[in-house]
N, C-alpha and C positions, 0 to 999 in steps of 0.2 A: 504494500500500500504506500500511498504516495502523496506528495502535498498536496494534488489535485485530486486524487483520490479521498483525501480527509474533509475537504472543502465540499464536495459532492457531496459525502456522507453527511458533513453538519446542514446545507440550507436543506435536504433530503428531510433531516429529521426536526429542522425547524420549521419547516412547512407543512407537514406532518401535527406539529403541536399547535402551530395556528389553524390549522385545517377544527383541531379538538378542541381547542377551548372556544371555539363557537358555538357549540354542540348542547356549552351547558347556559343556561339562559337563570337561574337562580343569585340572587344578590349575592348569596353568602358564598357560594364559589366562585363568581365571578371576583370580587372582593379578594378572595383567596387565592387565586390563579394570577390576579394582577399581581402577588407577592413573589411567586413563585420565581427561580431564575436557573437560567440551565448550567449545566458541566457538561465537561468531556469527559468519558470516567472509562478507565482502562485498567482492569482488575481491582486493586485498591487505593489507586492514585485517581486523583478528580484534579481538573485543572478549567479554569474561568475561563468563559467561549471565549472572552475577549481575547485572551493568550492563546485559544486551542484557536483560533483562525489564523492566528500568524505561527502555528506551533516550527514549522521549519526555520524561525528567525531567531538568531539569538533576543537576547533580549539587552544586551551593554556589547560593550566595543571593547571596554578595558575594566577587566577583572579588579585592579589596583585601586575601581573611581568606584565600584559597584557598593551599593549598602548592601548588606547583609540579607535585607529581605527578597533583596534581588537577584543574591546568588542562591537563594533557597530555592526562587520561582525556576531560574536559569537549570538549574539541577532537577528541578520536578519535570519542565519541561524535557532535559534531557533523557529522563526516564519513561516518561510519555511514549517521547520519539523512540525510544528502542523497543519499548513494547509494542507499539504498532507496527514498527518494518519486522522486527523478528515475531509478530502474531503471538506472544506468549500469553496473554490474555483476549475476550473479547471487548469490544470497543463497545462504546455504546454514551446517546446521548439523555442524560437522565434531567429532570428537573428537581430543584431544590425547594424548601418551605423554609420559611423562618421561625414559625411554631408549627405544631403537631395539633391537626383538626384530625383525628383518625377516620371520623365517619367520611367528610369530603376528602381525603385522599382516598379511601378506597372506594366513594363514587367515581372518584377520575377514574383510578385501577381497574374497574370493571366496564368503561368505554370498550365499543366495539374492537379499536384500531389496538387498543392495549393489556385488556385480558390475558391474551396468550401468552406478553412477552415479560408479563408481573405477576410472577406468583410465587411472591416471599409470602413471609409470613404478614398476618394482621399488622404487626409493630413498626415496617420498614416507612419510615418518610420520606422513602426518592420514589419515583414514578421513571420509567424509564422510557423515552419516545420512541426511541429508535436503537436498534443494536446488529451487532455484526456477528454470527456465532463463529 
């Protein structure tokens, strides 16, 4: 998989999510869905779309100027990247909560488009849109 490849997969699965949260017309999901924000999540590592769209790009020039949180992201990111060229886990584009509604997450979870591809347990707070097996 490839830069161009990851970029297909992400507007794929963000289209996808727009596609679904149309579906639900109730305040208190709606409300709740506008909280909601996505990750790239690659076995146990999650990384911020914002980063996962440029994931082929470093993220500094000079290691020497970088802050610390930078070299964290920089290293996450590089972990990303080698999990997806070497496929050691599945990819997959999840979305996040900032609290726990359980009953509205698992109305979302049982949307037609996502049933199949969410079947943790009751307690999981990510919703997954999209995934790569």
């Amino acid at each position: 998989m490839n830069e161009s490849d990851v970029k297909a997969f992400l507007n794929t699965g963000l289209e996808t999510w727009k596609r679904i949260k149309k579906d639900f017309s109730s305040e208190a999901m709606s409300n709740f869905l506008m909280k909601a924000y996505p990750v790239l999540a690659c076995g146990h590592r999650q990384i911020d779309l914002d980063l996962a769209k440029n994931l082929y790009k470093p993220l500094y020039s000079d290691e020497k100027k970088a802050k610390p949180e930078e070299v964290r992201a920089e290293n996450l990111r590089l972990e990303i990247v080698d999990c997806i060229e070497n496929n050691l886990h599945s990819l997959s584009l999840e979305e996040r909560f900032p609290y726990v509604d359980i009953d509205l997450i698992e109305e979302l979870r049982t949307h037609p488009e996502l049933k199949d591809i969410n079947h943790e347990s009751r307690a999981s707070v990510r919703v997954v849109i999209h995934t790569l097996f």
